[in-house]
C-alpha positions as CSV (number, residue, x, y, z in Angstrom):
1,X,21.7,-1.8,-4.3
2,X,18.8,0.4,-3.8
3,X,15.8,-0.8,-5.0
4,X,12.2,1.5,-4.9
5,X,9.3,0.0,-4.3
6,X,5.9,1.9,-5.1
7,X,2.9,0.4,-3.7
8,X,-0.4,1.4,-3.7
9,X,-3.5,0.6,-1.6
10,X,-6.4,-0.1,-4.2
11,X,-9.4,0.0,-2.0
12,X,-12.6,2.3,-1.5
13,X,-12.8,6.0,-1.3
14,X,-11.7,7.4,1.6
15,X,-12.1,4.2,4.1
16,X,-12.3,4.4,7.8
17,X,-13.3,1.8,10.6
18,X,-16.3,2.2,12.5
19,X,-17.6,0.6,16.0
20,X,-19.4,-2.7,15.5
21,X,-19.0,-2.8,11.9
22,X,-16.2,-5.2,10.2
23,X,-15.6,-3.7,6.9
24,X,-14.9,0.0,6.1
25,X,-17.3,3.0,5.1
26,X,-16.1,5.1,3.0
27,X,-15.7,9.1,4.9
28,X,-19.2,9.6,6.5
29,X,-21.1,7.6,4.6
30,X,-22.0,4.2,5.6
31,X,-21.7,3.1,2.0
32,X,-19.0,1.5,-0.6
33,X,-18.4,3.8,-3.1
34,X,-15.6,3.2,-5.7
35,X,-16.1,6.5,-8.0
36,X,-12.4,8.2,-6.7
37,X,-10.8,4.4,-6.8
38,X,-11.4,3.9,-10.2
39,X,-10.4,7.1,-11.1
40,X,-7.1,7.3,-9.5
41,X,-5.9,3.7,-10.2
42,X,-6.3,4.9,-13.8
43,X,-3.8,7.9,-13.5
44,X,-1.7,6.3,-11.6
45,X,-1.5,2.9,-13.9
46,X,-0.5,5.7,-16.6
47,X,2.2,7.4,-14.6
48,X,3.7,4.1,-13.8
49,X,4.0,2.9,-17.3
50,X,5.2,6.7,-18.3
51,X,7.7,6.3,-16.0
52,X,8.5,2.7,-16.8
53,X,7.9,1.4,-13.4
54,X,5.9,-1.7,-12.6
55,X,4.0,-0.9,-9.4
56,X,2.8,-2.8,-7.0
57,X,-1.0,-2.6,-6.3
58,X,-2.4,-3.8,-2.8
59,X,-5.8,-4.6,-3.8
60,X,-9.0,-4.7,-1.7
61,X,-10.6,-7.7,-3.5
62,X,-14.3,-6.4,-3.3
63,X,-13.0,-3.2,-5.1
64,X,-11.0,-4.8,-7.7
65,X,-13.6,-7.3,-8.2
66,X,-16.1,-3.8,-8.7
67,X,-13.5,-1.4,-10.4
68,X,-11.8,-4.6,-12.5
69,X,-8.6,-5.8,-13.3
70,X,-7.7,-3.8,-16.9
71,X,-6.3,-0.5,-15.3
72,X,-3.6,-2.6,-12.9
73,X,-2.8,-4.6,-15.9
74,X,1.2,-5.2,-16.5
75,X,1.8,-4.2,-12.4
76,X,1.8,-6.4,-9.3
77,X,-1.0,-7.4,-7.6
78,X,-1.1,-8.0,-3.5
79,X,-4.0,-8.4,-1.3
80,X,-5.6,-6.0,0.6
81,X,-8.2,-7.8,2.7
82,X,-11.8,-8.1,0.9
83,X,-13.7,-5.6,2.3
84,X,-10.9,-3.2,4.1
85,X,-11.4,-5.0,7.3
86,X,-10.2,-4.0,10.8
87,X,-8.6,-7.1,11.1
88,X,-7.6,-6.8,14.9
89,X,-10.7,-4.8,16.2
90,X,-8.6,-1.9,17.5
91,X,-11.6,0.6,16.0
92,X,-14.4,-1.7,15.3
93,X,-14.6,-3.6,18.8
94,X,-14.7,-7.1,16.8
95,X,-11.1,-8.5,16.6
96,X,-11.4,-11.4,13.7
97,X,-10.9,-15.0,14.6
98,X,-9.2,-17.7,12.6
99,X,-12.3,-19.1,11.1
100,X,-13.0,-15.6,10.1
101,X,-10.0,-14.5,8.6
102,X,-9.7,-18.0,6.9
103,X,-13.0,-17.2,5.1
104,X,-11.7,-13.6,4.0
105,X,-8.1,-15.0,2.6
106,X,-10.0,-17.7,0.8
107,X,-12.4,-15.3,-0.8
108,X,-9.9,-12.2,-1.7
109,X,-7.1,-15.1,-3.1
110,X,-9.8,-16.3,-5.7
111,X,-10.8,-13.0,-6.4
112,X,-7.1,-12.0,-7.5
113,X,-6.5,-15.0,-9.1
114,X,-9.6,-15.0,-10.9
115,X,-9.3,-11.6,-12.3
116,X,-5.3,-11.4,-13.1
117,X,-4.9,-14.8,-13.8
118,X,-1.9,-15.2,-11.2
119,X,-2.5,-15.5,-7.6
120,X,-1.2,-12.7,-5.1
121,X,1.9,-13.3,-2.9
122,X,2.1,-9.9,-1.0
123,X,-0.4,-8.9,1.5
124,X,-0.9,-5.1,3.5
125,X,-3.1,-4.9,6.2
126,X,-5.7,-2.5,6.1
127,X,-4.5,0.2,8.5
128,X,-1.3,-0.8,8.4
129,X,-3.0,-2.8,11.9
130,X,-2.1,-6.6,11.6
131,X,-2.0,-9.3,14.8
132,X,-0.8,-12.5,15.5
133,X,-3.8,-14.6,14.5
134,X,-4.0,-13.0,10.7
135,X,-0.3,-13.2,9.8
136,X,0.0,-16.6,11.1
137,X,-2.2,-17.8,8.4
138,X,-1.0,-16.0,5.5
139,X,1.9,-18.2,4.2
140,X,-1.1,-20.9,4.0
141,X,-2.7,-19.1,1.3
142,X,1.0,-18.6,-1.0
143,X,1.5,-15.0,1.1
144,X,5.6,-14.9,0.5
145,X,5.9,-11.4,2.1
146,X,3.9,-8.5,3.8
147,X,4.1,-4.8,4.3
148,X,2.2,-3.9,7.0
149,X,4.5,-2.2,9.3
150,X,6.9,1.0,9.7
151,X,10.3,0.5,10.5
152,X,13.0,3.1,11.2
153,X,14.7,5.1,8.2
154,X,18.7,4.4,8.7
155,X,21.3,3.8,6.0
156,X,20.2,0.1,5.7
157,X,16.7,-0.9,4.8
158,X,16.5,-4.6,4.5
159,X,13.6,-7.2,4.3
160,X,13.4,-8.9,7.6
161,X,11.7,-12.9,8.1
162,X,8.6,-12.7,10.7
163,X,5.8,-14.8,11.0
164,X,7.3,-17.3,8.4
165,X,7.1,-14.7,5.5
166,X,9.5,-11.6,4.4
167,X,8.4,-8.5,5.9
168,X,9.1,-5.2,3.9
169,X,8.2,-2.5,5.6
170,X,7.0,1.0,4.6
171,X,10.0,3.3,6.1
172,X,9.3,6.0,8.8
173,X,12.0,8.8,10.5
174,X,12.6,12.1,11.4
175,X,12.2,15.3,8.9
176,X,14.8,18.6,9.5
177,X,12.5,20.0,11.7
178,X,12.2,16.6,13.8
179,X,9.0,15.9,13.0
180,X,8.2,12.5,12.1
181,X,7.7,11.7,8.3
182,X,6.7,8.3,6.7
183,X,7.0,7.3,3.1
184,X,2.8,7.2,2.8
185,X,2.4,9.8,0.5
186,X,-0.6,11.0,2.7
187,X,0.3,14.4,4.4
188,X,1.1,15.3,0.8
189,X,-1.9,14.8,-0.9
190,X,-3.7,16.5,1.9
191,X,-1.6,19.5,1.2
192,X,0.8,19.2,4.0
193,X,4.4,18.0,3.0
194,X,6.3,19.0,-0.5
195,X,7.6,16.1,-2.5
196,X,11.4,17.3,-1.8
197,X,10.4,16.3,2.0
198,X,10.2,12.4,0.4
199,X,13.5,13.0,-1.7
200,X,15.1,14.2,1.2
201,X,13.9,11.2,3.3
202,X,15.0,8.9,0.7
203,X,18.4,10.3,0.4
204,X,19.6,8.7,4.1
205,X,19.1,5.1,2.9
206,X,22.3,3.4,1.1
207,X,21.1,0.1,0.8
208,X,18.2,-1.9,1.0
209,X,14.1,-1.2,-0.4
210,X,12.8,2.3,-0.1
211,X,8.7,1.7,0.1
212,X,6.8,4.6,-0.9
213,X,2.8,4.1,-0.5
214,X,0.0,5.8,-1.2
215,X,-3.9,5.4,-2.1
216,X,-6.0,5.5,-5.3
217,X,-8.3,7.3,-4.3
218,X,-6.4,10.0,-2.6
219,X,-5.2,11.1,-6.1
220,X,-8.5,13.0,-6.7
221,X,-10.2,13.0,-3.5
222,X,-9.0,14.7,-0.2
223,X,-9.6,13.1,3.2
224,X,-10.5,17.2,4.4
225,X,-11.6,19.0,1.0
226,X,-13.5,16.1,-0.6
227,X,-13.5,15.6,-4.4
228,X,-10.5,17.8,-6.0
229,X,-11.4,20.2,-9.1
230,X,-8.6,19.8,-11.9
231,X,-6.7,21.8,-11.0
232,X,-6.0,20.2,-7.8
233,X,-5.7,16.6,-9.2
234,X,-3.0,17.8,-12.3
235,X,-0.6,19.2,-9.2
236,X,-1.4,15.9,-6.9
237,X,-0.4,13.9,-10.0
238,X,2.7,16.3,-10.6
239,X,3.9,16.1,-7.0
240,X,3.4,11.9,-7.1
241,X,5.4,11.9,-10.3
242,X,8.3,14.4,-8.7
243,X,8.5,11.8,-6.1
244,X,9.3,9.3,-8.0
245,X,11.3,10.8,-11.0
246,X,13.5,12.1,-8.0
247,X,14.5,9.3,-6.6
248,X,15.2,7.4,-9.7
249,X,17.1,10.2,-10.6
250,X,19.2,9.4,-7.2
251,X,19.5,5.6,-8.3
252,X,16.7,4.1,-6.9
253,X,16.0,1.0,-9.2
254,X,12.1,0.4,-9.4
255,X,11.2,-3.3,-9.0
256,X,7.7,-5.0,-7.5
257,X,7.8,-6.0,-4.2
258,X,7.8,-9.7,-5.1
259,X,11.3,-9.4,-7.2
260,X,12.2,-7.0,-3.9
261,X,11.3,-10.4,-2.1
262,X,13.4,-12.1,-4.4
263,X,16.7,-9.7,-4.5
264,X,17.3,-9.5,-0.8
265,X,17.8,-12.1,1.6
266,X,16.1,-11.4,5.0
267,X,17.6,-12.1,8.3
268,X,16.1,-14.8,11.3
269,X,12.8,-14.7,11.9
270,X,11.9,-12.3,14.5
271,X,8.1,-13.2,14.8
């Protein structure tokens, strides 16, 4: 089986890690701003349900708790950290202890749960930057699996056990011209790969879950052009739908990444 996962990171515009600071600004303000957030988890809720695909939303709990529940309703709902936090310090300079993290799983859990009415078993770091500390808690708070690392495209994809939970990881290889591609839809928002370059990618893998990623607000706000015009934002939604349409139309099944969880049984633990 092949089974397509879409995910999407539901947190504040444009969000970056700064020095001394444990939650994200958003670009170069040293604000929280949510205007490009709500706005994109709105087209792509509808693109979803066009295409009859229940998506998986990573949410950062302080922006679903601002932005609301309504436009994710009938897709999953993971966690996302509260406040996109730089969990292991790598940018900030203040790598989070257990007390710390404890207080930021407790908070974003109750936020989920108290909005969707069902509490989240998925979690992404934000960054895609996780450590040993933070995933050693997460089963402790219902986490059953995570997504916060690349793994190497080949025929077989499978879930893997680490750190007590399933890992699915966001798939990364090489593109024809050897450059490396992952399935974060980034580099194409931001005008730099074609949505064939994701078909093509996807076409290598046989068996296993095929994670493609992406943000809300990158569907109407660029990380190097700011805000899009609407012209700009119909052909970002076009190329997101091409995507997906194209590998459903190479027998990808959609399916959350808890029933993902549930569908494929994951080797020994390697954490």
């Amino acid at each position: 089986m092949r089974a397509l996962c879409v995910t999407v990171d539901f947190d504040r515009d444009v969000n970056r890690a700064v020095p001394g600071r444990r939650e994200a600004v958003c670009g170069d303000d040293m604000c929280k701003r949510y205007v490009s957030s709500e706005e994109g988890v709105s087209l792509l809720s509808e693109l979803l349900d066009d295409l009859n695909v229940r998506g998986t939303f990573f949410a950062e709990a302080s922006t679903l708790k601002c932005v609301g529940a309504s436009s994710v309703s009938g897709h999953e709902v993971a966690l996302h950290g509260y406040d996109h936090e730089d969990f292991t310090g790598c940018t900030s300079g203040i790598p989070l202890g257990e007390d710390e993290i404890r207080e930021i799983m407790e908070r974003s859990v109750n936020v989920v749960k108290d909005l969707t009415g069902t509490a989240p078993r998925g979690f992404r770091a934000p960054y895609m930057k996780a450590h040993e500390p933070l995933m050693n808690l997460l089963k402790e708070y219902g986490i059953t699996y995570d997504s916060s690392e690349y793994a190497n495209l080949g025929r077989s994809m499978m879930p893997y056990r680490k750190w007590g939970i399933t890992e699915i990881p966001v798939p990364k290889g090489k593109d024809a011209s050897g450059r490396t591609i992952a399935a974060y839809l980034w580099p194409m928002h931001e005008g730099d790969r074609a949505p064939a370059e994701y078909a093509e990618m996807a076409s290598a893998m046989e068996e296993g879950v095929f994670v493609i990623a992406t943000h809300t607000w990158h569907m109407v706000e660029s990380r190097k052009r700011g805000r899009m015009n609407g012209a700009d934002r119909e052909s970002n939604l076009s190329n997101v739908r091409e995507v997906i349409g194209s590998l459903i139309d190479m027998g990808y099944e959609p399916v959350t990444m808890e029933q993902a969880r549930g569908r494929f049984s994951p080797g020994p633990d390697s954490g």
